[in-house]
C-alpha positions as MATLAB code, in Angstrom:
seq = 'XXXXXXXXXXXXXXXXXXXXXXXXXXXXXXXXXXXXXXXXXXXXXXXXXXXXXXXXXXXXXXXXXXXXXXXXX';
ca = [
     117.172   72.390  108.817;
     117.167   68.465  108.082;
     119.466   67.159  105.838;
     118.251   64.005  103.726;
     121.179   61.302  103.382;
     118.963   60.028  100.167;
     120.483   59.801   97.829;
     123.997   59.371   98.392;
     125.718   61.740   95.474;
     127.480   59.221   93.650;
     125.939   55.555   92.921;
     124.564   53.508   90.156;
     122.189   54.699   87.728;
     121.383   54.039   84.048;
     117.936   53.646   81.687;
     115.678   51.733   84.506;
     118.530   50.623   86.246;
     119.754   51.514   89.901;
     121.638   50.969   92.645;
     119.065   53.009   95.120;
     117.119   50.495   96.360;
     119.673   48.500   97.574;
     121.582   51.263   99.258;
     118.621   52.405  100.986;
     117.944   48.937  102.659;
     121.835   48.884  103.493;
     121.708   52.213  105.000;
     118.433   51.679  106.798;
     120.580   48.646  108.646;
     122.722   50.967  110.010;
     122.174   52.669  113.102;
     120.563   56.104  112.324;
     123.763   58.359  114.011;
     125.947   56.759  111.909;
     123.828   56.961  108.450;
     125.411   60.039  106.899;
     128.780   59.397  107.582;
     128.470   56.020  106.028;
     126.346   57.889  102.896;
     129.658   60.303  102.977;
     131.764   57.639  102.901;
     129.785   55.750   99.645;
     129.998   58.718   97.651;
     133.455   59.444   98.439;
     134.922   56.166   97.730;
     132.391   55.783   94.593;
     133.419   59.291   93.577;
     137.395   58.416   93.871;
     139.468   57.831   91.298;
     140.927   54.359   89.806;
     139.735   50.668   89.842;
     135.779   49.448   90.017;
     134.508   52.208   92.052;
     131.065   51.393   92.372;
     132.337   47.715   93.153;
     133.995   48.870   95.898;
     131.474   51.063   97.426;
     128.799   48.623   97.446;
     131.485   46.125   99.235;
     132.114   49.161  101.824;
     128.429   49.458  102.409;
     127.857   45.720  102.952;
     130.235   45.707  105.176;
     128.810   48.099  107.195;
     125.426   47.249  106.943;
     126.850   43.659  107.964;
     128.369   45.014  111.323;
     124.310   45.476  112.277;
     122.522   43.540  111.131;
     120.728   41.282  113.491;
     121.178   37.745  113.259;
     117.614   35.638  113.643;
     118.213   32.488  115.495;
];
């Protein structure tokens, strides 16, 4: 059985508006193995309770994304 990561089950959505995109192209940055957990991790902190949760996931998933993404010289 494969398990999508898409979409995460907590992120940004409203009318024609949508955080998707963007946390597609952040999770395709990171390495493959380490997709889901990083998906679980998105939801879980977007899902939490308290403060600007969807600010703060996106600012988890940068971060991440950041760790590998390949610097063009």
């Amino acid at each position: 059985m494969i398990i999508s990561i898409y979409p995460p089950q907590y992120y940004y959505r409203h009318k024609r508006e949508s955080d998707l995109s963007w946390i597609t192209a952040m999770l395709k940055i990171i390495p493959s193995e380490l997709r889901q957990s990083a998906c679980t991790e998105y939801s879980k902190i977007y899902g939490g309770g308290g403060g600007d949760k969807r600010k703060l996931a996106n600012t988890y998933l940068k971060t991440e994304a950041a760790k590998y993404r390949v610097v063009k010289t």
